[in-house]
ZALOKE-259566 format. One record per atom (N, C-alpha, C): x, y, z. Coordinates in steps of 0.001 Angstrom, whole numbers, plus 500000, padded with zeros to 6 digits. Example, Ala and Ser with C-alpha at 12.3 -4.5 7.8 and 13.67 -1.06 7.14 Angstrom:
2
513190494310507800 512300495500507800 513200496700507800 512850497750507080 513670498940507140 512900500030507870 
//
This chain:
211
529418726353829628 530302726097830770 530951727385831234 531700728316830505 532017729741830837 531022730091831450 529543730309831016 528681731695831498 528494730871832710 528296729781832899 528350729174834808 529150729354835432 530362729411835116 531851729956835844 531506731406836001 530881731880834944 531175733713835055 530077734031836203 528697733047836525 528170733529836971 528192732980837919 528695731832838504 529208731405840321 530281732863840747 530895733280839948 532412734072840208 531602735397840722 530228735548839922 529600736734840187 528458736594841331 528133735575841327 527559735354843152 528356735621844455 529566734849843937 530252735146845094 530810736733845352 531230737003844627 531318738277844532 530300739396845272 528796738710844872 528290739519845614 527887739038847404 527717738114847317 528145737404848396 529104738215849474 529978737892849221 531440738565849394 531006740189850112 530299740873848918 530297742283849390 529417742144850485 528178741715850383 527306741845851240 527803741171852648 528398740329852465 529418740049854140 529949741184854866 530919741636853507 531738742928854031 530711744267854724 529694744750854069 528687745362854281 528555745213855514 527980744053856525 527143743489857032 528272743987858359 529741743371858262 530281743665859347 530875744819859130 530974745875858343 531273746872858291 530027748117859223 528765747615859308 527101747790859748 527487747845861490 528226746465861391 528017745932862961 529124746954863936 530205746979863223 531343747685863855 530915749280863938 529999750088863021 529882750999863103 528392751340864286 527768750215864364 526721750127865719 527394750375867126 528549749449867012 529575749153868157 530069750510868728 530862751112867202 531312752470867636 530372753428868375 529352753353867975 528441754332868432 527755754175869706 528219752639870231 527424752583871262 528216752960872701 529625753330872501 530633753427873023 530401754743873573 530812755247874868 530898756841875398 529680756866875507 529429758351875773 528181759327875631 528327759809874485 526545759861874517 526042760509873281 526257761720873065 526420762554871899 526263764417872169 525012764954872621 523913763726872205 522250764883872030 521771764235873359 522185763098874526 521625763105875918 522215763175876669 521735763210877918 522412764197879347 522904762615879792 524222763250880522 525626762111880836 524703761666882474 524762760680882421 524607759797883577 524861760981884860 523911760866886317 524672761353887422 525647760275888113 526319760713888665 527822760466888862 527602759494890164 528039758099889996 527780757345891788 529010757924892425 528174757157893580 529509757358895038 530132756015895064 531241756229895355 532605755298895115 531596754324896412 532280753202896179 531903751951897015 532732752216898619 531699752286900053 531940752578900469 532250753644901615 532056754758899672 532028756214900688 530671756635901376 530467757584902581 529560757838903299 528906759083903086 527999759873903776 527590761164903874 528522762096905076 528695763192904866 529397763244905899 527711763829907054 527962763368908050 527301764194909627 527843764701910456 527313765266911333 527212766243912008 527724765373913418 528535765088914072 528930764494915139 527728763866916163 526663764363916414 525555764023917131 524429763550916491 524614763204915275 523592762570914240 523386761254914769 523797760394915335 523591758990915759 524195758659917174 523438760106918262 524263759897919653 523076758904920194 523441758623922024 522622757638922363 521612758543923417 520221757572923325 519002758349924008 519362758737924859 519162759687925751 519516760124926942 517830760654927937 517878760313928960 516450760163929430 516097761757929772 514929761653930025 514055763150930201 513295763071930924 512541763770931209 511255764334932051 509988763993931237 509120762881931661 508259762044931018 508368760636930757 509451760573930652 509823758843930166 509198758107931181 508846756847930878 508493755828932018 508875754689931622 509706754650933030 511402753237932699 510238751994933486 510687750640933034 510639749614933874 511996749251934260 512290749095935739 513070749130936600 513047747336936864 514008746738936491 514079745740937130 515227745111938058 514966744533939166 516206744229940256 516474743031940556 517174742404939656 516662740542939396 517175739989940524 516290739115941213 515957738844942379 515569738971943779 514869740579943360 514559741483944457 513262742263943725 511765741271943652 511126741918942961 509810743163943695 510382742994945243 509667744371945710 510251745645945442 511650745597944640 512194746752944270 512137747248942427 511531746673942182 511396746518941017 509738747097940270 509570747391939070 508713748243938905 508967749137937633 507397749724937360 507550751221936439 507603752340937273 508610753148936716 508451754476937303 508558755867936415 508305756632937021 508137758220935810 509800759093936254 509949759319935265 510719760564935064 510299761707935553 510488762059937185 509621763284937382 510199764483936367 509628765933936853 509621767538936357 510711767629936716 511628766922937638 512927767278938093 513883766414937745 513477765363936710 514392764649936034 515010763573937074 514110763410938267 514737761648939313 513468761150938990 513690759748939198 513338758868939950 513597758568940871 512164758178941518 512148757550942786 511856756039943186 512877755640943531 512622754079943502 512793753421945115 512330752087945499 511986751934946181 513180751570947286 513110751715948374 514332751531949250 515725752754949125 516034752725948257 517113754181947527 516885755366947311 515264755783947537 515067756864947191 514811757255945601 515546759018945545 515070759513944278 517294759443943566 516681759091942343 518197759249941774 517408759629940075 518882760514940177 518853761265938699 518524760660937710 518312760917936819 517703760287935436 518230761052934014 517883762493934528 517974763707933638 519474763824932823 518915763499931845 520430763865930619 521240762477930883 521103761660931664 521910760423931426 521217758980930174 522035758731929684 521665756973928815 521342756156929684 520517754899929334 520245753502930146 521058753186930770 522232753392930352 523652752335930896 523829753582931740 524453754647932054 524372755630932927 523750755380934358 522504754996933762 521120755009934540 521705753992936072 521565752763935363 521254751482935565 522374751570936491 523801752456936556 525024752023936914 524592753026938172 523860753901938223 523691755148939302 522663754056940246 521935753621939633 520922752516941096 521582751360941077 522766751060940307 523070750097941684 524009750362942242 524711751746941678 525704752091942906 524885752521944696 523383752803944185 522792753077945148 522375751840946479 522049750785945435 521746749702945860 523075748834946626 523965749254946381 525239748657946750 525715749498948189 525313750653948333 525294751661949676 524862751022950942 524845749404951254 524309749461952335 522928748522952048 522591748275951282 521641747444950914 521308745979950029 522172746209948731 522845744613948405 524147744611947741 524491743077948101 526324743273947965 526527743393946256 525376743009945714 525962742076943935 524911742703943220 524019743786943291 523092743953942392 522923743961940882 522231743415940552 522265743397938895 521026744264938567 520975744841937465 520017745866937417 519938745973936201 518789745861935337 517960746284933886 517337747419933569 517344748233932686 516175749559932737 515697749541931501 514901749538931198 514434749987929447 512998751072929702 513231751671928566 511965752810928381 510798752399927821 509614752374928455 508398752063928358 507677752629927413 507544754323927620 507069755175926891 508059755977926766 507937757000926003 509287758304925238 508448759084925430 509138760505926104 508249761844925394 508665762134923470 507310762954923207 506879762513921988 508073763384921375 507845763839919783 509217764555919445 507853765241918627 508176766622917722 507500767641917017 508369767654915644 507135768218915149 507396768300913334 506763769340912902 507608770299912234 506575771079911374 507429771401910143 506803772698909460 507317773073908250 506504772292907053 507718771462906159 507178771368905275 506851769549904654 505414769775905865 505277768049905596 503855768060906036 503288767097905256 502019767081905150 501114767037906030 501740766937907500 500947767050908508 502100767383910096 502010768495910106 502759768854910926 502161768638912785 502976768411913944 502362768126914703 503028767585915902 503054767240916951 503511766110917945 502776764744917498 504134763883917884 503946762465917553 504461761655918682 504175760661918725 504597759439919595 506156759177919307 506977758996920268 508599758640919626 508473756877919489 508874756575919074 509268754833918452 510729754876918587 511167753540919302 512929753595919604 513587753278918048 514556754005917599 515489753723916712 514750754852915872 513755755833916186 513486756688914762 514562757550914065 514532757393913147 515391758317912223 514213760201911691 515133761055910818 514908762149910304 513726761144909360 513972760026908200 513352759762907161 511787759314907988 511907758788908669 510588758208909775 509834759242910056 510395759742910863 509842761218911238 509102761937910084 509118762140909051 508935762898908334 507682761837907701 508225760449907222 506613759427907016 505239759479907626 505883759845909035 504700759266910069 504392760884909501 505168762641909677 503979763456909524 503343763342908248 502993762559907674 503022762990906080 503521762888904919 504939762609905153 505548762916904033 505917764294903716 506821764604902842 506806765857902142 505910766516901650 506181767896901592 505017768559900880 505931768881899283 505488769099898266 505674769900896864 507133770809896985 506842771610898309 507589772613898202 509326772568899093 508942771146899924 510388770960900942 511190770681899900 512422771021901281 513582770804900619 514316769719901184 514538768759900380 514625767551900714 516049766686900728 516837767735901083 518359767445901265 518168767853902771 517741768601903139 518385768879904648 517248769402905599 517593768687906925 516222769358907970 516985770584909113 516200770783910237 516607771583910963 515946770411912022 516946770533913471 516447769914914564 517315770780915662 516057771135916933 516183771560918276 515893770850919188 517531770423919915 517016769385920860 517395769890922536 516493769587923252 516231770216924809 516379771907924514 517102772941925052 517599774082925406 518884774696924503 518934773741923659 519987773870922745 519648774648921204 520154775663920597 520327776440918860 519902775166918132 519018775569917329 518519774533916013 519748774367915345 520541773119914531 521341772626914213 520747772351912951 521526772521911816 521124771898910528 521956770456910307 521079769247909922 521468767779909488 521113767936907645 521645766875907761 521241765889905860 519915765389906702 518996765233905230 517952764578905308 518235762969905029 519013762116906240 519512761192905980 518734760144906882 518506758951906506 518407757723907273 519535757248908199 520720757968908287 521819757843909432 521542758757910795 520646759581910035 520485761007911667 518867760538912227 519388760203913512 518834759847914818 517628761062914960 515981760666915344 515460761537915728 515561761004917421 515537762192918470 515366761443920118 514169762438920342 513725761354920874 512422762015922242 512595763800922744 511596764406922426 512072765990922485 512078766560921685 512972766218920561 513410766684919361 512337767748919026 512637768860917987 511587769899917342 512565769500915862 511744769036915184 511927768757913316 512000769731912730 512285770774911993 512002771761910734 512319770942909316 511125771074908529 511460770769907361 511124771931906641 512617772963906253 512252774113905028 511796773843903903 511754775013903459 511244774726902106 512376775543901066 512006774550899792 513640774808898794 513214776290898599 514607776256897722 514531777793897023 514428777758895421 513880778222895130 513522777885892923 514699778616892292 
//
């Protein structure tokens, strides 16, 4: 009867330790899983919820028409005035009854407000007037992308687009930031961002990094 007492007293016992063991195991897993490690590289750092890139003030301005474009002109309920027309070399259009009116360096809404102030001269009391762009002159790409070149413009293109349609990157760009020359204006450096606007015209540079 003793040596059964002595030896339940000594099960538990070990029992006992091996519990202690077990969560003494677990807590020291815990500790370690806590922080950074010494022997791997610390996480890169997010951006707070919210925050933005900063741009360049003209990164997301609005199209402004050119020499090439071809608008459909519509004059709702006046459809002998109505029509496609070109963006001449001199930046008018010429439309029907009103003559030629500017085009050059103005937006749609610009546009639209110049023919029917025209249309309102003597010709109708209430005009309502639509314009949208048919075709875009194309925009250019070169540097450092797999196929450098003139391309077709697509409305809403961005820098990241632009750079798909040439190709993609090459090995050697640098892929934080482009260069863009637009009309008569100093090449401007942007972020290589999906927020910056490519427009019709545009000349792309994609440099290449530095090692």
């Amino acid at each position: 009867m003793i040596h059964f007492v002595a030896t339940s007293l000594g099960l538990r016992s070990a029992l006992a330790a091996r519990l202690v063991a077990a969560v003494l195991a677990i807590f020291l897993v815990a500790a370690c899983s806590d922080g950074p490690r010494p022997n791997l590289p610390a996480a890169a750092p997010v951006a707070a919820a919210g925050e933005t890139v900063p741009l360049p003030k003209d990164a997301n301005i609005d199209y402004r028409l050119g020499s090439g474009d071809k608008l459909r002109v519509i004059v709702f309920g006046e459809p002998d005035l109505s029509g496609e027309f070109d963006v001449s070399g001199s930046g008018k259009v010429a439309l029907p009854l009103i003559g030629q009116v500017d085009a050059e360096g103005r937006t749609l809404s610009e546009f639209e407000a110049a023919v029917i102030g025209k249309l309102m001269e003597g010709y109708l009391n209430n005009p309502r007037v639509s314009v949208e762009v048919m075709n875009y002159r194309p925009f250019y790409i070169f540097g450092e992308v797999g196929s450098p070149g003139q391309y077709p413009y697509t409305n809403g293109m961005t820098v990241l687009n632009a750079i798909a349609v040439a190709g993609g990157y090459t090995y050697r760009a640098n892929t934080s930031q482009i260069y863009i020359t637009r009309g008569d204006g100093a090449e401007q450096t942007y972020p290589a961002s999906q927020a910056v606007k490519v427009l019709p015209g545009d000349v792309v540079r994609v440099p290449e990094r530095f090692f």
